[in-house]
N, C-alpha and C positions, 0 to 999 in steps of 0.2 A: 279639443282640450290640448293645451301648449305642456310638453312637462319642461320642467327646469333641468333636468339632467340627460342627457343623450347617452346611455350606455353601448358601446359596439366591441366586443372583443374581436380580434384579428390573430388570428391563429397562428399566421407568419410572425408573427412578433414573438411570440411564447416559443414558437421554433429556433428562432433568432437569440431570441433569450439564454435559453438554453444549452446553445451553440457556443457562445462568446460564454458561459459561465466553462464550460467545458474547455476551452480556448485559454483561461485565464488558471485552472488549475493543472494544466499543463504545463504552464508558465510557472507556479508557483513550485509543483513538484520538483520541476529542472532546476529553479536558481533555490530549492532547500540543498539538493543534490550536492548544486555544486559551491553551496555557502557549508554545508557539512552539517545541515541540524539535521537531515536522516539519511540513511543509508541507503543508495541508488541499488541494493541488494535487498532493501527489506520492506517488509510487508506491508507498510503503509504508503511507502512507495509505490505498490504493485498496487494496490488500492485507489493510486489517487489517478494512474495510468489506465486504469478500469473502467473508472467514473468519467473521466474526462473523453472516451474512448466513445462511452456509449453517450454521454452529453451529444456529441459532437455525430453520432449516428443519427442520435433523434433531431438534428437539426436540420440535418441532408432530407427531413420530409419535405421539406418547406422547399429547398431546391435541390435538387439531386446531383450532383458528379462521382461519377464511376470509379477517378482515382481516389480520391477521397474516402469514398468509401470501402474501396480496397483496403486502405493507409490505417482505417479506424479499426476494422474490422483484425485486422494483423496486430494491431496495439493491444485489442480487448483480447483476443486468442493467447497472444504469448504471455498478455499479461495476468491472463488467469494458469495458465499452464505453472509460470512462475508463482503464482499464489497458493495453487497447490503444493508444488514440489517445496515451497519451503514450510507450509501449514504440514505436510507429511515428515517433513525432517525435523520439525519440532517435536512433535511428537511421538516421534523413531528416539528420539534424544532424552525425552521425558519418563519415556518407558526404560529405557536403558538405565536413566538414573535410577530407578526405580528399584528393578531387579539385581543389582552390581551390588555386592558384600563388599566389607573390606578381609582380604586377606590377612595372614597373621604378619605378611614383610609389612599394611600398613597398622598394626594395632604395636607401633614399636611403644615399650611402655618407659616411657625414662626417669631413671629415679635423679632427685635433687643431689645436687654434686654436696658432698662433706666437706666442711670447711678443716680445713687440718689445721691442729695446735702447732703452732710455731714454737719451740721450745728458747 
């Protein structure tokens, strides 16, 4: 029996795949960076340095190089290190807003200026 369709998946390819989508948000991370629609300090920056880090690890199954894998492995580390340290400073910050009174120097109460009769 002849079928009409020949299915073959090739694992290399999905590896590949993979790779080059990782390859391509690195690209886009860097020229957001440096067009200025997000901040090379903040969090969805460290997010996409993350992603594209381990994209680009799961690619290295398919062919492996040592530097490379060094290179990804030091983008995913610092770039979670930085994800933490600023997911904890945000909410070092949120808490602080939290518990902060205002003092009486801000509770100034100003009363409406009086318009004086001019005689």
């Amino acid at each position: 029996m002849t079928t009409l369709f020949s299915y073959s998946f090739d694992i290399h390819f999905l590896f590949n795949a993979i790779g080059v989508f990782g390859s391509l948000t690195y690209i886009l991370g860097f020229g957001m960076v440096q067009t200025r629609v997000v901040c090379g300090n903040g969090i969805l920056y460290c997010t996409m340095q993350i992603t594209a880090a381990t994209c680009v690890l799961i690619s290295l199954n398919a062919s492996f190089n040592l530097a490379s894998f060094l290179i990804q492995i030091s983008f995913a580390s610092i770039g979670l290190f930085g994800l933490m340290t600023k997911l904890r400073d945000r909410r070092l910050k949120q808490s602080h807003l939290l518990t902060v009174r205002p003092t009486k120097q801000d509770e100034v109460i100003t009363k409406p200026k009086s318009r004086s009769m001019v005689a």
